[in-house]
Short mmCIF file of the C-alpha atoms (twelve columns), coordinates in Angstrom:
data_MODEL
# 
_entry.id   MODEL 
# 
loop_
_atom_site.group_PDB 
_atom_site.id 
_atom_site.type_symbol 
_atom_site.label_atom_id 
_atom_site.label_alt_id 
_atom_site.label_comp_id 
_atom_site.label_asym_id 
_atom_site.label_seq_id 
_atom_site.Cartn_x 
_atom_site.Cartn_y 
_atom_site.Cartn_z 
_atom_site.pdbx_PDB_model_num 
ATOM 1   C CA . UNK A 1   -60.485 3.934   34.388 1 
ATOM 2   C CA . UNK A 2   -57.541 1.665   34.397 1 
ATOM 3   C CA . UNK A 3   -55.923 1.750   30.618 1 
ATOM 4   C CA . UNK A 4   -55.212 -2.220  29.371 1 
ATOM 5   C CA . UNK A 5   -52.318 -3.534  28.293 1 
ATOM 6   C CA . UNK A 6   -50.640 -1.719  25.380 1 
ATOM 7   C CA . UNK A 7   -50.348 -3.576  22.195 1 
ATOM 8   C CA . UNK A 8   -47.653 -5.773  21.075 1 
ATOM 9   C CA . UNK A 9   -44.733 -4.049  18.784 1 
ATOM 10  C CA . UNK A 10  -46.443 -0.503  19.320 1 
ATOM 11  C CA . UNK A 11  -43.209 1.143   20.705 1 
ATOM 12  C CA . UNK A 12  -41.335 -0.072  17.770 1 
ATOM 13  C CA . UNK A 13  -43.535 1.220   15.483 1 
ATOM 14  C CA . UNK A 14  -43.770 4.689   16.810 1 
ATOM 15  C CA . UNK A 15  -40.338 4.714   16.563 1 
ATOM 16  C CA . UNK A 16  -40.207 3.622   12.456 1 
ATOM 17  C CA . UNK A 17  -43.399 5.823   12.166 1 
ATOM 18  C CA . UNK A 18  -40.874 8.971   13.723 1 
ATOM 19  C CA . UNK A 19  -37.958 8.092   11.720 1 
ATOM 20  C CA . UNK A 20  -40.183 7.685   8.451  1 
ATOM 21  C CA . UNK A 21  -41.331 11.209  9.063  1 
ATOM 22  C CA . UNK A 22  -38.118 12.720  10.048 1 
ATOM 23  C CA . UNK A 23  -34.722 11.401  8.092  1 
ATOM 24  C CA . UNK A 24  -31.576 11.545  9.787  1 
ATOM 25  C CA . UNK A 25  -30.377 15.300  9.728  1 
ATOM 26  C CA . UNK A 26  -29.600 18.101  11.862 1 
ATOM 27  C CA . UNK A 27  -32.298 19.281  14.117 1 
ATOM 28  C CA . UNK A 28  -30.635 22.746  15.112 1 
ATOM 29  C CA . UNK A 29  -30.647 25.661  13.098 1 
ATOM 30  C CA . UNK A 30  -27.412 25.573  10.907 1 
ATOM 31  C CA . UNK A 31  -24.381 28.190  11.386 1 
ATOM 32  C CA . UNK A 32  -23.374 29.388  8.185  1 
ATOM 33  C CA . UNK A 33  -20.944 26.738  6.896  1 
ATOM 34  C CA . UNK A 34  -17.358 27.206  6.364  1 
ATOM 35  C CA . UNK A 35  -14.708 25.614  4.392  1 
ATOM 36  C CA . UNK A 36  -12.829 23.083  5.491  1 
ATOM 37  C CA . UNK A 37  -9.325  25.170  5.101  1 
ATOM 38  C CA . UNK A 38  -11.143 27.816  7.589  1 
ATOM 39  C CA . UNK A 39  -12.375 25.412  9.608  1 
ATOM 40  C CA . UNK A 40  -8.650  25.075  10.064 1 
ATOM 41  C CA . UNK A 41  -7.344  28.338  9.972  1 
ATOM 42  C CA . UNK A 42  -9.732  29.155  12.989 1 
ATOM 43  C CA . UNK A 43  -8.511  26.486  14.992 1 
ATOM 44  C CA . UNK A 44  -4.683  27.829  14.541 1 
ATOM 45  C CA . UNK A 45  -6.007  31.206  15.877 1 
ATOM 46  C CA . UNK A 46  -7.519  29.392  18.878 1 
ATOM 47  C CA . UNK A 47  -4.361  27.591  19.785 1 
ATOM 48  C CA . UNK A 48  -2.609  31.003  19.045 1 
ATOM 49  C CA . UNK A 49  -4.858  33.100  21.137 1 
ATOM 50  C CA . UNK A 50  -4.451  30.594  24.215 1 
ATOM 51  C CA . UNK A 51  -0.579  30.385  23.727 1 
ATOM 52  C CA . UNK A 52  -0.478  34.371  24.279 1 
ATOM 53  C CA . UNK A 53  -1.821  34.151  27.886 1 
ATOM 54  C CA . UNK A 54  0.284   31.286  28.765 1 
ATOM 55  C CA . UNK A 55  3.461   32.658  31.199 1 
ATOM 56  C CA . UNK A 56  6.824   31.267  30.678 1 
ATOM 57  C CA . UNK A 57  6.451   29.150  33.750 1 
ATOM 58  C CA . UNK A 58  3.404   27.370  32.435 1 
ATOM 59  C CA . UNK A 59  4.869   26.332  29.152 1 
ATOM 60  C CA . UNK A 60  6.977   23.774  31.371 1 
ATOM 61  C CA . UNK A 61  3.881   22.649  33.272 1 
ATOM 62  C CA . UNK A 62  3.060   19.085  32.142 1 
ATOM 63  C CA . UNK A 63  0.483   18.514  29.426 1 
ATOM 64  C CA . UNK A 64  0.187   15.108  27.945 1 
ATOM 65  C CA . UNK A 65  1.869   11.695  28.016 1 
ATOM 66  C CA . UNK A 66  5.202   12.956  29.328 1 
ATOM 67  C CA . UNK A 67  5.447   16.142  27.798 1 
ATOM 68  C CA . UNK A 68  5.136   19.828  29.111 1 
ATOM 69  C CA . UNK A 69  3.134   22.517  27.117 1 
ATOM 70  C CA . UNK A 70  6.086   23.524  24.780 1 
ATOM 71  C CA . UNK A 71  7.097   19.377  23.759 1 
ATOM 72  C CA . UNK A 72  3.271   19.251  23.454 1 
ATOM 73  C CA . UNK A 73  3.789   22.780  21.146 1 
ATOM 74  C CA . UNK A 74  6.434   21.077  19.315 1 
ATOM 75  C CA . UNK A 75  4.668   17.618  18.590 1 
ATOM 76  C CA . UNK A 76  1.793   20.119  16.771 1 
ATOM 77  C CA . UNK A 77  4.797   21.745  14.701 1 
ATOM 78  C CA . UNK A 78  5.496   18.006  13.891 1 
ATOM 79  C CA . UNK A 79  2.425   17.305  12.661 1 
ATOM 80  C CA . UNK A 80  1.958   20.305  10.435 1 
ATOM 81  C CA . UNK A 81  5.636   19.453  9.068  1 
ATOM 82  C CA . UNK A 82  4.366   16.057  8.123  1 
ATOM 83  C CA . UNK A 83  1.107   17.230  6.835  1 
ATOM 84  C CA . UNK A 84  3.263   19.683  4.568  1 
ATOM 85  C CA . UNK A 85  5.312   16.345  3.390  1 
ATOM 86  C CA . UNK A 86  2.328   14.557  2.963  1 
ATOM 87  C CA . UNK A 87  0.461   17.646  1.080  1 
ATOM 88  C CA . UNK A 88  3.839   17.358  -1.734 1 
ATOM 89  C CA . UNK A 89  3.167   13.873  -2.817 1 
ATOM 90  C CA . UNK A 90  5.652   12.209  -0.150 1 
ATOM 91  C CA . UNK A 91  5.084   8.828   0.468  1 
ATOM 92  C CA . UNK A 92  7.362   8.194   3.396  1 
ATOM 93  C CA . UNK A 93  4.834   10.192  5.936  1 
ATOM 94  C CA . UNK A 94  2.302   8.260   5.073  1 
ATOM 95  C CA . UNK A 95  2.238   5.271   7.394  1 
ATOM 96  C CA . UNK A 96  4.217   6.739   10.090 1 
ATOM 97  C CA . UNK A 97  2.677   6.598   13.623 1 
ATOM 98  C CA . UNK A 98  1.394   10.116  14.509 1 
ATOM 99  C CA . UNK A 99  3.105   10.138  18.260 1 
ATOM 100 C CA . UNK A 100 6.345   8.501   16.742 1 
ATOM 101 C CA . UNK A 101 6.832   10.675  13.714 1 
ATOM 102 C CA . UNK A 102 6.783   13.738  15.811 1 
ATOM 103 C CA . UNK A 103 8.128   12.582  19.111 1 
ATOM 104 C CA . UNK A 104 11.632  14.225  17.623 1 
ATOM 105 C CA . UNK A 105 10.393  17.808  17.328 1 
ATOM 106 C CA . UNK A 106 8.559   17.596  20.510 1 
ATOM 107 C CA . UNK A 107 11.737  16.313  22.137 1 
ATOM 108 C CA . UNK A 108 13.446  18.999  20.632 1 
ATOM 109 C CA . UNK A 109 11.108  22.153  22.132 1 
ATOM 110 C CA . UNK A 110 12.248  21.396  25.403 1 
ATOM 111 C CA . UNK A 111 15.797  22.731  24.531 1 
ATOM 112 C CA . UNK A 112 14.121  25.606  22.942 1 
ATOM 113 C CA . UNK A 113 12.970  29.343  23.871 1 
ATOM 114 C CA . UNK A 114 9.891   29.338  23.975 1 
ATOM 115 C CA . UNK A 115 9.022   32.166  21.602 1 
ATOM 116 C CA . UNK A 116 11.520  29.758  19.369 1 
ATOM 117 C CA . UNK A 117 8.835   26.940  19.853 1 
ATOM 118 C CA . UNK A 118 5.623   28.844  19.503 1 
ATOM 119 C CA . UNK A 119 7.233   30.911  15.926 1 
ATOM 120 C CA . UNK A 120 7.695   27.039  14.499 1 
ATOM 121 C CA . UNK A 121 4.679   25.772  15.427 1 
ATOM 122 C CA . UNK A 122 2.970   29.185  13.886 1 
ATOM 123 C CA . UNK A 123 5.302   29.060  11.245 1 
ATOM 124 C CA . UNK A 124 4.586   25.477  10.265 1 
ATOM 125 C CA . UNK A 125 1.059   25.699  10.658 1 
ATOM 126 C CA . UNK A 126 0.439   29.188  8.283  1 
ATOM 127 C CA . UNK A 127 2.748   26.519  5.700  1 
ATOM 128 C CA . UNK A 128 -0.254  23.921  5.835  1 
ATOM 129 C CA . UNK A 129 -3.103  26.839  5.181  1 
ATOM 130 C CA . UNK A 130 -0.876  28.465  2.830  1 
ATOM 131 C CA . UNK A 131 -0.985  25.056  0.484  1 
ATOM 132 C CA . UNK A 132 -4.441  24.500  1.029  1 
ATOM 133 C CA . UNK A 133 -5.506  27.466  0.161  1 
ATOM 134 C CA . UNK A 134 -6.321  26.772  -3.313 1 
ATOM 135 C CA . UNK A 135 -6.440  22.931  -3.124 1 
ATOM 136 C CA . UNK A 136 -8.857  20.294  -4.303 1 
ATOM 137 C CA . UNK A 137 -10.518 19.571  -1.223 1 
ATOM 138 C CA . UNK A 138 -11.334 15.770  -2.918 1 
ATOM 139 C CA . UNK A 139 -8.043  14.715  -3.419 1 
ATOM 140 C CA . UNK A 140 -6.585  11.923  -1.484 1 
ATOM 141 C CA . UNK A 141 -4.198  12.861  1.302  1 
ATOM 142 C CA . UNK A 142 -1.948  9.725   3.115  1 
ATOM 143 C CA . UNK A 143 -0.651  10.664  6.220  1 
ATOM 144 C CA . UNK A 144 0.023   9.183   9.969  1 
ATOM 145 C CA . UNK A 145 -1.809  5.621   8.337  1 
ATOM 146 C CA . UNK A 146 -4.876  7.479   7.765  1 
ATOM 147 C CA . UNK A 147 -6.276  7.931   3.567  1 
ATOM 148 C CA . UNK A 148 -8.329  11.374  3.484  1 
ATOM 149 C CA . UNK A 149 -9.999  13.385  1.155  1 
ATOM 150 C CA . UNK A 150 -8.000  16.808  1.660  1 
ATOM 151 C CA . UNK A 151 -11.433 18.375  3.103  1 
ATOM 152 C CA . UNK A 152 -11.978 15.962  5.921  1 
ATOM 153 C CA . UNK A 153 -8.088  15.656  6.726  1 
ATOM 154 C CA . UNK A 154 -8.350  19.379  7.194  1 
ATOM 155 C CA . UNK A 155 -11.670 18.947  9.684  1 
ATOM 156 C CA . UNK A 156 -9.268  16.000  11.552 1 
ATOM 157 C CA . UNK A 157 -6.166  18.750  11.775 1 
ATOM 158 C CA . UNK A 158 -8.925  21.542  13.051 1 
ATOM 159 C CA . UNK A 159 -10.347 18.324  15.783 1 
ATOM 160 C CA . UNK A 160 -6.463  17.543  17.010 1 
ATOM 161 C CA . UNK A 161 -6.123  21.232  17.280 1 
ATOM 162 C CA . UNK A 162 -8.876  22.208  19.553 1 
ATOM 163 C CA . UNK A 163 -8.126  18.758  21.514 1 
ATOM 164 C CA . UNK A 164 -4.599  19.874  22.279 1 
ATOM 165 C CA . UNK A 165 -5.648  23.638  23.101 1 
ATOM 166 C CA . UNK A 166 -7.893  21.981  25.845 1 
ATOM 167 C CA . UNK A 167 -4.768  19.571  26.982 1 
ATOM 168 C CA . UNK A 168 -2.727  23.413  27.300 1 
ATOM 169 C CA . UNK A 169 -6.217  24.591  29.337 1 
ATOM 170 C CA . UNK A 170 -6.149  22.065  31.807 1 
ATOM 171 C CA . UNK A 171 -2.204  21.860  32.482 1 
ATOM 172 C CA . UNK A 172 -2.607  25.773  32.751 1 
ATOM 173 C CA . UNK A 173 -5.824  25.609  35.136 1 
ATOM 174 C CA . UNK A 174 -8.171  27.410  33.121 1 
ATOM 175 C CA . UNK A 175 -11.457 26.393  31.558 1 
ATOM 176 C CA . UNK A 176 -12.608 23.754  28.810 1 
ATOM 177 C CA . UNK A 177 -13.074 25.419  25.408 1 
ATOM 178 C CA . UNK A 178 -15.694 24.610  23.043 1 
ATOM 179 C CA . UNK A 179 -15.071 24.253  19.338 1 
ATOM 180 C CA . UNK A 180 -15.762 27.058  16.861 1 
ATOM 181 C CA . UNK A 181 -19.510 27.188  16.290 1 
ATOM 182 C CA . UNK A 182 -19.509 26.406  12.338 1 
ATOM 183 C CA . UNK A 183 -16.474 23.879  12.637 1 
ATOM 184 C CA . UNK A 184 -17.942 21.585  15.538 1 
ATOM 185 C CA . UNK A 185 -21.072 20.696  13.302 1 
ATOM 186 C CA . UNK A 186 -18.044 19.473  10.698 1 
ATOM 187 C CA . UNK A 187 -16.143 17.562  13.662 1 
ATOM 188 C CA . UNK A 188 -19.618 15.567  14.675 1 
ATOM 189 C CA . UNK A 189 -19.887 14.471  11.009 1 
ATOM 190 C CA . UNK A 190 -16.969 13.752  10.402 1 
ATOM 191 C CA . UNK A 191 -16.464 11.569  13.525 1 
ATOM 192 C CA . UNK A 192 -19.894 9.560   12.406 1 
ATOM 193 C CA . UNK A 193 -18.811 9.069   9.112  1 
ATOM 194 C CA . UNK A 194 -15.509 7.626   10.279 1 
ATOM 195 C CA . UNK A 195 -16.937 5.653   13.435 1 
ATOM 196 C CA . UNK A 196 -17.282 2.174   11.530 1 
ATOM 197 C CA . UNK A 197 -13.671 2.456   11.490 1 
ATOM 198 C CA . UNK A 198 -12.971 3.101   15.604 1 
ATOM 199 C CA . UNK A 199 -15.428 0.199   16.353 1 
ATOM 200 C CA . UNK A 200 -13.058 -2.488  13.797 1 
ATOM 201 C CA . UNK A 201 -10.443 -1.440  15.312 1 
ATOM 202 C CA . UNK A 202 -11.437 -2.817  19.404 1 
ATOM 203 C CA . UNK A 203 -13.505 -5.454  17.905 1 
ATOM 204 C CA . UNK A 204 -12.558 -6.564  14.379 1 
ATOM 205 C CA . UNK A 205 -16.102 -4.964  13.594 1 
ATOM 206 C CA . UNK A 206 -17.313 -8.589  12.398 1 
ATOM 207 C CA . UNK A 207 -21.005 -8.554  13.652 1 
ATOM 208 C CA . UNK A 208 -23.246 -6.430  12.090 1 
ATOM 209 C CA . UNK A 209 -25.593 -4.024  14.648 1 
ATOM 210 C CA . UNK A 210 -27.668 -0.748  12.551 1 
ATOM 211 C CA . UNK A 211 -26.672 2.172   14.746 1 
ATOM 212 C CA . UNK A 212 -28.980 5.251   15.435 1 
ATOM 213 C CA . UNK A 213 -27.290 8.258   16.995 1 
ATOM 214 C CA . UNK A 214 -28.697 11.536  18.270 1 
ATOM 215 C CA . UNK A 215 -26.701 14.168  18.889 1 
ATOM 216 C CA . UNK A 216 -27.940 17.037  21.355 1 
ATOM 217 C CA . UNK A 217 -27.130 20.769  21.446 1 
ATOM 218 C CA . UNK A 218 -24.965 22.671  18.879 1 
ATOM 219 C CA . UNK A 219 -23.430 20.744  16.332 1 
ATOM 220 C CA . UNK A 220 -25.541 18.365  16.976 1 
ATOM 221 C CA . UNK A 221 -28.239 15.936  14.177 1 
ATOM 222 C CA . UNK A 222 -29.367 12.551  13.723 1 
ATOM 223 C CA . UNK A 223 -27.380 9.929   12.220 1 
ATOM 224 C CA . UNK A 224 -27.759 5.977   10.927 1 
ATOM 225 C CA . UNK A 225 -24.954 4.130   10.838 1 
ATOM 226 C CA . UNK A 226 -24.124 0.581   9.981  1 
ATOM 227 C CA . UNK A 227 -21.607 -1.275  11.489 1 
ATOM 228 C CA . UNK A 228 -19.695 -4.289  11.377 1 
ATOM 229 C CA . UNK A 229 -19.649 -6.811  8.031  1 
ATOM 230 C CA . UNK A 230 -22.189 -7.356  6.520  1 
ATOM 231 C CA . UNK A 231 -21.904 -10.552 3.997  1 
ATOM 232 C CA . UNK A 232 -24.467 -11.472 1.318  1 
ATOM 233 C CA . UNK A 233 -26.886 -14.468 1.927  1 
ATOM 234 C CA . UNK A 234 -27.142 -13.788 5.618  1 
ATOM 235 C CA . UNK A 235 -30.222 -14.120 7.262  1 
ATOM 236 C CA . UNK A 236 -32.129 -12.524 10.048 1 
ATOM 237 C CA . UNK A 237 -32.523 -9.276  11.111 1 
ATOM 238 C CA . UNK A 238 -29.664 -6.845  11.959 1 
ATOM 239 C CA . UNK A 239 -29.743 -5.915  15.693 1 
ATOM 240 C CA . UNK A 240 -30.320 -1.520  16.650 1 
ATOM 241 C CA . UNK A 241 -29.038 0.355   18.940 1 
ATOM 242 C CA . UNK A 242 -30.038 4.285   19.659 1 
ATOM 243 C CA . UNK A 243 -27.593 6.038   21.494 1 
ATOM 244 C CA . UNK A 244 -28.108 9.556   22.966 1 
ATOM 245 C CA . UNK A 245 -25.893 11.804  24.265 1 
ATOM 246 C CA . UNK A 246 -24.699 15.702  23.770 1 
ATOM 247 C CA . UNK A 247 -22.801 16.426  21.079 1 
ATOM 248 C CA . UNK A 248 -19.651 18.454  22.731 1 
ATOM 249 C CA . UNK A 249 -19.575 15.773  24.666 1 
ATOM 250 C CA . UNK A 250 -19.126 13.151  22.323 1 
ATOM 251 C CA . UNK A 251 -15.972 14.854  20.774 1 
ATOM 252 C CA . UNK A 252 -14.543 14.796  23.813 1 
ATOM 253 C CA . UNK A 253 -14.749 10.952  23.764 1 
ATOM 254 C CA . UNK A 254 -13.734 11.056  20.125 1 
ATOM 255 C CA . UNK A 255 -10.937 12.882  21.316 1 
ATOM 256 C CA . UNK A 256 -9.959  10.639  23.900 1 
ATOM 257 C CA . UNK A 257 -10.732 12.758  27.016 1 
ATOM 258 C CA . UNK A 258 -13.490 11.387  28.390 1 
ATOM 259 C CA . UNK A 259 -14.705 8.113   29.437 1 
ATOM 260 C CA . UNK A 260 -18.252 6.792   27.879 1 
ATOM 261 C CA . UNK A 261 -19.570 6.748   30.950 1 
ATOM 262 C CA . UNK A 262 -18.858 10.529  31.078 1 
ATOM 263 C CA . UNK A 263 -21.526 10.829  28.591 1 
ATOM 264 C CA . UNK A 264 -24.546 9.328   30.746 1 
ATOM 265 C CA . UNK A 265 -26.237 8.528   27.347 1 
ATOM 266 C CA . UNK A 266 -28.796 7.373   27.094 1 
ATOM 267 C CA . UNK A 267 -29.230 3.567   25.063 1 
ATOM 268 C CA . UNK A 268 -32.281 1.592   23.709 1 
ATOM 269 C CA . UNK A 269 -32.528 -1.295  21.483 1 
ATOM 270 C CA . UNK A 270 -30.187 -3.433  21.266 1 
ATOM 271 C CA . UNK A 271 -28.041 -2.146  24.310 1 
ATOM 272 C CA . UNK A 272 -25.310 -4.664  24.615 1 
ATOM 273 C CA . UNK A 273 -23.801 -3.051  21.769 1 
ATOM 274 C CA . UNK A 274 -23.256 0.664   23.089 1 
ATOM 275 C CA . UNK A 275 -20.418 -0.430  25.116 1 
ATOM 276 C CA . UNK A 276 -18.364 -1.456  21.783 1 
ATOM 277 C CA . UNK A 277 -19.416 1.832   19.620 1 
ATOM 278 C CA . UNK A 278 -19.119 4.321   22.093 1 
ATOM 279 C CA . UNK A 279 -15.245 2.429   22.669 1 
ATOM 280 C CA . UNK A 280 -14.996 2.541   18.832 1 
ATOM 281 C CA . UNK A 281 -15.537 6.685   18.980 1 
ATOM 282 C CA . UNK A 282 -12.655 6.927   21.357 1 
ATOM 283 C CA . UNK A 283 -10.251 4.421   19.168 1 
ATOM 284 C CA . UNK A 284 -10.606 7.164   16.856 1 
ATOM 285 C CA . UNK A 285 -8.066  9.565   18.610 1 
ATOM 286 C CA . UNK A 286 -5.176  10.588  17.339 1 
ATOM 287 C CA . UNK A 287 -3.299  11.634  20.258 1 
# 
């Protein structure tokens, strides 16, 4: 028996019919969550760990954008100075370019010991958990051009952190890490909450396209996003887009370190458009 021709629309509406029945969430059992301010405290004791089995010879290896592993050291003590500036009310941090602002202190570590180096940038960073400890994880922080609740500037600090580790991995020839299991569902969140903001900045973010993300594996959940402006009277329906892909993975391109085409994700819908989010995630890197 030869089956006939399926009927019109019925793929898109097994697809509303699925999302109807199953709101965007997590679909992985949940870690038990963690504050943002140990989100970031384990991510110091990471970078620490990694920094003990690194031998004086590595720390001049190179790292990232012309710096060895102690400049790249030093521009992390910058940051956590900055973030200690910007924590104290002071304005003058917060529109500085993160690479520019600490460019000085990661100068600076090359002229350094390096137990000199790695006691500032502990130093520095047990200052930053030492003020958060008891903060208001709502209030607004303004630092390096970015306007964060203190909560999810703490998640970005605990993101940069593991990032860099990794840069010190590979300059040092050992393995990828992955992120601590209750702070990477944090990082996945926080990058789709803040991806409307990558994708304006390599495209303006004028036309509007509905974005459906799943995210696969640990830290992973479902997400709808909408993108691009959105201006009242217009007419027509707003282009979709599923992307999916795995959800370590997709840090990594929120990070920077890996091309989109690293992802092999897979698309649907509207897929002209999953060329300009998935280069809107990796806008959002700090560097």
């Amino acid at each position: 028996m030869t089956a006939g021709e399926l009927p019109s629309g019925l793929r898109d509406r097994v697809l509303a019919a699925a999302r109807a029945a199953r709101p965007p969430g997590r679909s992985l059992a949940v870690v038990a969550e963690i504050t943002p301010v140990e989100a970031l405290r384990r991510a110091v004791e990471a970078l620490d760990s990694l920094l003990d089995v690194v031998s004086p010879q590595q720390w001049r290896l190179p790292a990232l954008r012309g710096l060895d592993v102690a400049g790249l050291v030093g521009h992390l003590t910058g940051v956590e100075v900055d973030v200690a500036r910007a924590l104290s009310g002071d304005p003058a941090v917060a529109c500085v370019g993160h690479v520019d602002s600490t460019q000085g202190a990661a100068v600076a570590a090359a002229g350094q010991a390096i137990e000199e180096t790695r006691r500032g940038w502990r130093a520095a960073a047990d200052t930053t958990l030492h003020m958060v400890a008891a903060d208001d994880m709502a209030r607004i922080v303004a630092v390096h051009g970015m306007r964060l609740p203190l909560g999810a500037l703490l998640v970005v600090r605990a993101f940069e952190l593991w990032t860099h580790e990794n840069d010190v991995r590979a300059a040092v020839g050992l393995p990828p890490s992955a992120p601590d299991a209750a702070t990477l569902p944090m990082m996945t969140d926080l990058a789709m909450r803040m991806l409307p903001h990558g994708v304006a900045r390599v495209d303006g973010g004028h036309e509007p396209v509905d974005l459906h993300v799943v995210l696969t594996g640990a830290g992973g959940g479902t997400w709808d996003v909408a993108l691009g402006e959105r201006p009242g009277g217009t007419s027509g329906e707003v282009p979709e887009v599923t992307i999916v892909t795995d959800a370590l993975a997709f840090c990594r391109l929120v990070a920077n370190r890996v091309r989109p085409a690293d992802l092999h994700p897979y698309v649907s819908g509207a897929v002209a458009y999953a060329p300009r989010v998935l280069a809107g995630a990796a806008a959002l890197a700090l560097d």
